[in-house]
C-alpha positions in Angstrom: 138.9 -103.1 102.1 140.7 -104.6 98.9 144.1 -103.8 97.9 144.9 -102.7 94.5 146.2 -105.2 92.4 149.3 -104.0 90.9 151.1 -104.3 87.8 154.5 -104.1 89.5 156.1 -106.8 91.9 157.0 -105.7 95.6 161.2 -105.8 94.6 160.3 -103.3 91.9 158.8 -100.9 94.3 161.5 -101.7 96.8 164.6 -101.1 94.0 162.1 -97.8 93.2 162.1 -96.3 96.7 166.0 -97.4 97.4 166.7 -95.5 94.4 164.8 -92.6 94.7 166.0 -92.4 98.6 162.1 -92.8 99.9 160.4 -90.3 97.8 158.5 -90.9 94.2 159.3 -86.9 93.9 163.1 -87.6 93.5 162.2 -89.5 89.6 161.3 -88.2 86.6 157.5 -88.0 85.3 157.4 -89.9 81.9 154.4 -89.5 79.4 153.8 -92.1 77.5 153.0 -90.9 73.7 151.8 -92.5 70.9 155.3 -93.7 70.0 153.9 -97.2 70.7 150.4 -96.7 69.7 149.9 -96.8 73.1 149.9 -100.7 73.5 148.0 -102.3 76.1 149.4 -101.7 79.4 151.4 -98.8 78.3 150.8 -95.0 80.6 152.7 -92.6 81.8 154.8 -93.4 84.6 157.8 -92.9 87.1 161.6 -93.3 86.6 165.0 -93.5 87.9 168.1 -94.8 87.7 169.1 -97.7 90.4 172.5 -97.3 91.7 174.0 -99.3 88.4 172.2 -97.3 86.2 169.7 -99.3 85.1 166.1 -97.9 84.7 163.7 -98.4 87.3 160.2 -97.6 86.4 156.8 -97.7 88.3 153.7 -96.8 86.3 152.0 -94.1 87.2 148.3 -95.8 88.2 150.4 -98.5 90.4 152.5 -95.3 92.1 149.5 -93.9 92.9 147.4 -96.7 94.3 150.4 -97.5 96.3 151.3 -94.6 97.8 147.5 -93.2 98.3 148.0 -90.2 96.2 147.4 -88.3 92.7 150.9 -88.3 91.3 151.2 -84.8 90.0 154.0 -84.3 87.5 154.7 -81.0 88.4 155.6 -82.5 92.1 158.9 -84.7 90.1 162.2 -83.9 89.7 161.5 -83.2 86.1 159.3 -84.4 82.8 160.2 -86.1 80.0 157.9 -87.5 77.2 158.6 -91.6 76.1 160.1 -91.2 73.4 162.4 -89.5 75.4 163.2 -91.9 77.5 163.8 -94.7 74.7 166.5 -92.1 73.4 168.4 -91.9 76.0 168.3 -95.7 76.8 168.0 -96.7 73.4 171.6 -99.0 73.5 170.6 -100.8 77.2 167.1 -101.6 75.7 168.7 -103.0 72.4 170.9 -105.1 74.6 168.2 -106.0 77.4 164.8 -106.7 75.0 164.4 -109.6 72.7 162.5 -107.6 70.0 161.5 -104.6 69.0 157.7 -105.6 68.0 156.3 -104.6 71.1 156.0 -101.5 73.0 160.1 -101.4 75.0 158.9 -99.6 77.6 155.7 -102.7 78.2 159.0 -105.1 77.9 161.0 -103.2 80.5 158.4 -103.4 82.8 157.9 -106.8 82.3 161.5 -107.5 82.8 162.1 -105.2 85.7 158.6 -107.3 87.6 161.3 -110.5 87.2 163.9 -111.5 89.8 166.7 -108.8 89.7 169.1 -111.6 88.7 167.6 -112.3 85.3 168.1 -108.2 84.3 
């Protein structure tokens, strides 16, 4: 049988599961609103801070494929909408994203999917 193809690399899902200590019901469920027009790429999906506080987030559809499962927010350790989340990180993701044209939370992912040294 074919594997998923995911949108997130395999250190992303490991820096995920090290900081949620195993368990996808130890992050935070985020909805993704219409804050970005709901670019291309953009859903709801999972997050937690990594032991430096960084945001590590795993898309809902990859979380899901991966771990064989329905991800059912009411399972999390909480909700929170995006717009939320781009609040409270709004200073690390004007430090960390080169514009703001495109969706931050598409950019973090993309960044997050790259070698922990370049973050």
């Amino acid at each position: 049988m074919d594997e998923p193809a995911l949108n997130v690399s395999y250190e992303t899902i490991a820096r995920f599961f090290e900081a949620a200590e195993g368990n996808y019901r130890n992050a935070v469920y985020v909805t993704c609103s219409s804050s970005c027009q709901r670019a291309e790429g953009c859903r709801d999906f999972l997050f937690i801070p990594s032991g430096d506080c960084r945001p590590v987030i795993f898309p809902v559809s990859d979380a899901a494929a991966f771990i064989g499962t329905a991800i059912d927010p009411s399972d999390c350790a909480g909700t929170m909408t995006g717009s939320c989340f781009i609040r409270i990180y709004r200073r690390f993701l004007d430090l960390t994203l080169a514009s703001d044209a495109d969706c931050p939370i598409k950019q973090l992912l993309h960044i997050s999917n790259m070698p922990k040294t370049a973050i």
